[in-house]
N, C-alpha and C positions, 0 to 999 in steps of 0.2 A: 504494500500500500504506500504510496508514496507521502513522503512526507509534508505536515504540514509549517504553515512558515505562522511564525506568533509574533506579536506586539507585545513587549513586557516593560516599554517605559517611553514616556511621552515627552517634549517640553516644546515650549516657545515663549516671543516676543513677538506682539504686533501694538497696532495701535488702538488695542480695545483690553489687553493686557499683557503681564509679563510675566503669567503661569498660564497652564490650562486651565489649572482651575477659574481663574480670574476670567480669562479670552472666553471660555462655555456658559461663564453665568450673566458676561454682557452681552454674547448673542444670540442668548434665549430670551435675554428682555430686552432684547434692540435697541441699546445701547451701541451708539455713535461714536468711530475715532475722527469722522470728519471736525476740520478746523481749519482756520486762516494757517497759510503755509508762514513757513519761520525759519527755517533752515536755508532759507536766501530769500533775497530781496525780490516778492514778484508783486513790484509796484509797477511793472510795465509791462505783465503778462495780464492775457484774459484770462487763465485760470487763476483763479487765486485761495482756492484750497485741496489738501490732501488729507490724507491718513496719517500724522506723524505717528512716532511714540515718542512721549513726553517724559520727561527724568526717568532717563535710563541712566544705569550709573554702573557701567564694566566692571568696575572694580569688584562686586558682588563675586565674578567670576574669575576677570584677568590680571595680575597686579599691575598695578599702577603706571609703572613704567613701561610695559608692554603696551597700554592701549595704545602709547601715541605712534605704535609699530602698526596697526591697526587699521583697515579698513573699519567705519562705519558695520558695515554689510558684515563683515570678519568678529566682531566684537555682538552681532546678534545672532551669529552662530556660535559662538562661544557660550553665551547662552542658553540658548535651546539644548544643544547636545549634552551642558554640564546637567539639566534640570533630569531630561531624559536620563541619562545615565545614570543619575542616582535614584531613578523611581525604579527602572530595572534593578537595581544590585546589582548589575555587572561587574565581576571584580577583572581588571584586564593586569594580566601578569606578564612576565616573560613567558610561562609554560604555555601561555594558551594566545598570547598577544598574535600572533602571525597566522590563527583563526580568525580571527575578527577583522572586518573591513569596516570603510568609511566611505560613505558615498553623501558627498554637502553641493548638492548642486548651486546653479545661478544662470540665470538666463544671461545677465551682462555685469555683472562681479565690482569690482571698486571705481564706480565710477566717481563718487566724490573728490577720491583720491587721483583719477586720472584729470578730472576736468583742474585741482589743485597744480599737479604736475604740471600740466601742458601753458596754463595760465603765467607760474611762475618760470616757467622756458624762454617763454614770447616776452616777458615784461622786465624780468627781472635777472634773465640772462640766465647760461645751462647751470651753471656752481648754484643756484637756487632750489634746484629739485631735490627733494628727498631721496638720499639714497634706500629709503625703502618701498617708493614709490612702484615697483617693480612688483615687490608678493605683495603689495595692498590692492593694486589694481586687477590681476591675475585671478581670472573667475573659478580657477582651482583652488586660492590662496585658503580659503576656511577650510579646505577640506585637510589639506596638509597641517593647517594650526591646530585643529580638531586633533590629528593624528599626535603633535607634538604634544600637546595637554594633557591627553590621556593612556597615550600608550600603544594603540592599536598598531598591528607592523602587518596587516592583512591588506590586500586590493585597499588602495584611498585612489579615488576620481572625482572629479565633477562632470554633470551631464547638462549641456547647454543646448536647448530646445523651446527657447524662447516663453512662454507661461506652463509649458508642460514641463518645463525642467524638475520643479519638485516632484511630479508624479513619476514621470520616466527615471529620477533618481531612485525614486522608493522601488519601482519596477524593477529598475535592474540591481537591486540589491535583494530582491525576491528571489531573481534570476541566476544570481552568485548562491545563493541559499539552497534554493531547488537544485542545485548541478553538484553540490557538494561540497563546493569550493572552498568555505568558509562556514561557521557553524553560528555566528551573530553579526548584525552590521549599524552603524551608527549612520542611520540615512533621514535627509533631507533637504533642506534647501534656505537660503538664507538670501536679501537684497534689500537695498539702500538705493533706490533711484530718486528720493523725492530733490531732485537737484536741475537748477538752471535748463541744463541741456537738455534729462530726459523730459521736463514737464514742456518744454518751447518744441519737442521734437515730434510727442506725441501731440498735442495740440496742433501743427502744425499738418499734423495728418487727419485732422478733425474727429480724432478719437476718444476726446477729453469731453467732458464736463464741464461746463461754463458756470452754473449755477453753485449757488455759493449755502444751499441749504436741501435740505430733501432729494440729496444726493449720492452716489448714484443711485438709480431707479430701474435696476434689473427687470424686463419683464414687460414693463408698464408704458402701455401705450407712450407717454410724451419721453420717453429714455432719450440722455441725447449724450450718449457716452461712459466711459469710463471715470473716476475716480484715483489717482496716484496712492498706493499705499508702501508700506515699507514692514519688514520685519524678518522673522526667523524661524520654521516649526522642524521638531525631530524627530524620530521615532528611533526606539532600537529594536529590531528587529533579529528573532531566530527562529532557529528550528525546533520544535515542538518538543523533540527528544532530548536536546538541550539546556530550552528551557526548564522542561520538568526536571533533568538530574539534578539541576541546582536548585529547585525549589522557586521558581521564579514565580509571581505572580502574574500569569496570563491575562491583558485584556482585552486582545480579542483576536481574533483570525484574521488573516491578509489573504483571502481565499483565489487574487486572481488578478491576472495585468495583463493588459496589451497597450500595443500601439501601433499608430498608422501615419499613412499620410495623403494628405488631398490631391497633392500632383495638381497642384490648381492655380494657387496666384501665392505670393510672397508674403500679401499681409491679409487678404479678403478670405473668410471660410467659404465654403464650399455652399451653393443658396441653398442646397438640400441636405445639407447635412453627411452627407457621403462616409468622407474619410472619417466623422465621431459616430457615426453608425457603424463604420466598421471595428472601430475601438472598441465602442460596448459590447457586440457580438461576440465580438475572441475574448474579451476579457471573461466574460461571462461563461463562453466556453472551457475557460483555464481555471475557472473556479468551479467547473462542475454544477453552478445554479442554473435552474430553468425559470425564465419570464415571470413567472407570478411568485415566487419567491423572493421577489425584492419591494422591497415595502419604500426605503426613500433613496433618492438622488439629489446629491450635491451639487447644484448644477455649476458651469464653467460661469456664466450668467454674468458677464462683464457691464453691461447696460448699454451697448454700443446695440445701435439698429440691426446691424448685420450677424452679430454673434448671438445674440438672443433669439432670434429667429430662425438662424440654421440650428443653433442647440434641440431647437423643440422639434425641429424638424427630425433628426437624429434621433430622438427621445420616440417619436411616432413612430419613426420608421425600423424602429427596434422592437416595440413593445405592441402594434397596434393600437388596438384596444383597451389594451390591458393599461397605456400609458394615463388614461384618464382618471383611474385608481391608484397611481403613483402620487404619492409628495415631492416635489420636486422645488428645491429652494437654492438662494442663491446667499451666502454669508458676506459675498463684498460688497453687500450694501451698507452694511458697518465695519469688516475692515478695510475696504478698499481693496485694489488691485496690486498684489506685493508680487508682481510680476511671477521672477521664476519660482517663488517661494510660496504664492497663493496655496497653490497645488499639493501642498506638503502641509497645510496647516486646515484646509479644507479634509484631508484624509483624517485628520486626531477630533477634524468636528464629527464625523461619520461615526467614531470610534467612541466618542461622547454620547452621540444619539441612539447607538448601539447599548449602550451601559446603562445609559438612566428613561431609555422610552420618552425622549423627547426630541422634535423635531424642533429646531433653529429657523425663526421666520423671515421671509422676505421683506425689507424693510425698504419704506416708501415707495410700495405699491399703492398708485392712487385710484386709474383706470385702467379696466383691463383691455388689453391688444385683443383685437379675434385672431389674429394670425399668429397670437403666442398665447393658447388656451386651455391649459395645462392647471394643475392646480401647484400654484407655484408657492403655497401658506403664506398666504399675505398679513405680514406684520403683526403677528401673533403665532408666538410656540405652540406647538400639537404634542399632546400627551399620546402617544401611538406607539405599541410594540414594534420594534426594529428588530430582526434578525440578519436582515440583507438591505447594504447598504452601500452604491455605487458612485464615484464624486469623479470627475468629469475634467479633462483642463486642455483646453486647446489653443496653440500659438501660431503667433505669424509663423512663414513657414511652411505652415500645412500640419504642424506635429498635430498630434492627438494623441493624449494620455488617459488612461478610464483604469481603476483602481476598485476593485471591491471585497468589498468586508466586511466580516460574517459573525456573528454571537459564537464565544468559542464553548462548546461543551466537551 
């Protein structure tokens, strides 16, 4: 019987909190990180809010003198993986270190630190640049600090798949696990983009959010974009046989992963949903669930006209019928959009709704779309048994990542 792959410790940082615990009990009462941006001057942009996180403070995890070696992005993977790893017990030794892998994804890794670098190049001449500028910026950098901090000498990567990065990160540390390769992995994903360049560059592709309140609006007829978030989520991740020798607390099963891709345009989904229908299919195939077995869905739900729309489509074209007896909701309507890292903090909410029979609502849904008509839990938690539980993340690109996860008995 082939083996299964477990969850036995969670963490993160976003901008709705900086545990799980804190992040699950403000997205079940919709509870907002949107806020006027602060972290640069966007007195001459049309966007003018994101998702931050608010007194964050490294030292909790990195000493003192490290952070300033530190990506932004690098320092909220630092945390996630410490929070994770101590809810596991994992003890990482020499005898068993070069078992354990790390996989901390990022769709585009230190950019604070690069737009700092290149700034002081051009202005202030090359003897300006941080000679650490180099692993701050480097969308491997957390994966390799991860590995310095704790020990792991197993596979360390990061997977760059632009919003599917946390999920294809978790996936292919499923994928290392199922093969044998390694017997636990410290996987996730971690990003820092609420910066000058990414907010002017996505706006610039009219992808953003303009509106400075009841934002973004996943779903809802008047959506008019995305939301900038930022943050961190982890998971540690084994094999079943593993976890039980050491007595680990399992909470819950990783039962299935796939991924695809549109073959279609670089930033536009697919209008039918295509390449995320074919995601849910094999995922679902790879966990052995069949169609009416999955009670909710995470959806990818960015609030952009185009992605919301092929999502449901995808959702239909998967489930038929069945999909209008799905829950299907979207959590970055309160953390925002933390790019590669979404994907990885959306899986521990799955894993939350899993655990307490509660569904995380869709926040500021006003009116509903008829061509997005789904029951998407508009702005109020659902008390409903969860056993199967599918979360969804797709990027320019064309990637498609779909994740599911299952009550473990």
């Amino acid at each position: 019987m082939a083996e299964k792959i477990v969850i036995t410790g969670m963490g993160t940082v976003n901008a709705i909190g900086k545990s799980v615990d804190e992040s699950w009990q403000n997205a079940v009462n919709g509870v907002s990180g949107l806020g006027p941006i602060t972290l640069f001057d966007a007195s001459d942009h049309l966007v003018k809010v994101a998702c931050e996180i608010k007194d964050f403070d490294p030292t909790e995890y990195v000493d003192p003198r490290e952070t300033r070696r530190r990506d932004r992005y690098e320092l909220f993977a630092a945390a996630a993986a410490a929070q994770a790893i101590k809810q596991s017990g994992l003890e990482i030794t020499e005898k068993n270190a070069a078992r354990i892998g790390t996989v901390i994804s990022a769709a585009i890794g230190g950019l604070t630190s690069m737009e700092e670098g290149v700034l002081a190049a051009f202005q202030q001449g090359p003897r300006r640049v941080s000679p650490f500028m180099i692993p701050m910026l480097m969308p491997n950098g957390a994966a390799g600090l991860v590995g310095i901090d704790h020990g792991p000498k197993g596979p360390a990567l990061s997977v760059a798949s632009a919003c599917a990065s946390g999920q294809d990160g978790i996936g292919t540390a499923w994928m290392m696990l199922k093969s044998g390769m390694v017997d636990a992995v410290i996987a996730g994903a971690a990003e820092a983009v609420v910066t000058k360049t990414a907010v002017s560059a996505f706006d610039r592709m009219q992808a953003m959010s303009r509106r400075t309140e009841g934002t973004p609006s996943p779903f809802d007829k008047h959506r008019d974009g995305l939301v900038i978030g930022e943050g961190a989520a982890v998971m540690v991740l084994e094999t079943e046989s593993h976890a039980k020798a050491r007595g680990a607390n399992i909470l819950a099963e990783l039962a299935g992963y796939s991924s695809s891709a549109d073959a279609y345009h670089i930033t536009a989904p697919h209008a039918e949903g295509v390449g995320g229908a074919q995601a849910i299919r094999f995922a679902l195939d790879a966990a052995g669930v069949n169609n009416d077995e999955v009670q909710y869905i995470n959806a990818h739900g960015t609030g952009t006209v185009l992605n919301d729309l092929s999502e449901t489509r995808a959702i239909k074209a998967v489930f038929g019928e069945q999909a209008y007896k799905l829950a299907v909701s979207s959590t970055k309507a309160v953390t925002g959009h933390m790019m590669g890292a979404t994907g990885a903090l959306e899986a521990i909410f799955c894993v939350q709704a899993i655990r307490n029979g509660l569904i995380p609502p869709t926040m500021n849904y006003v009116e509903a779309d008829p061509d997005c008509d789904l029951d998407y839990v508009p702005n109020k938690a659902r008390e409903t048994k969860v056993d199967v539980a599918l979360t969804n993340a797709f990027g320019f690109g064309g990637h498609n990542a779909v994740l599911v996860l299952r009550n473990y008995e």
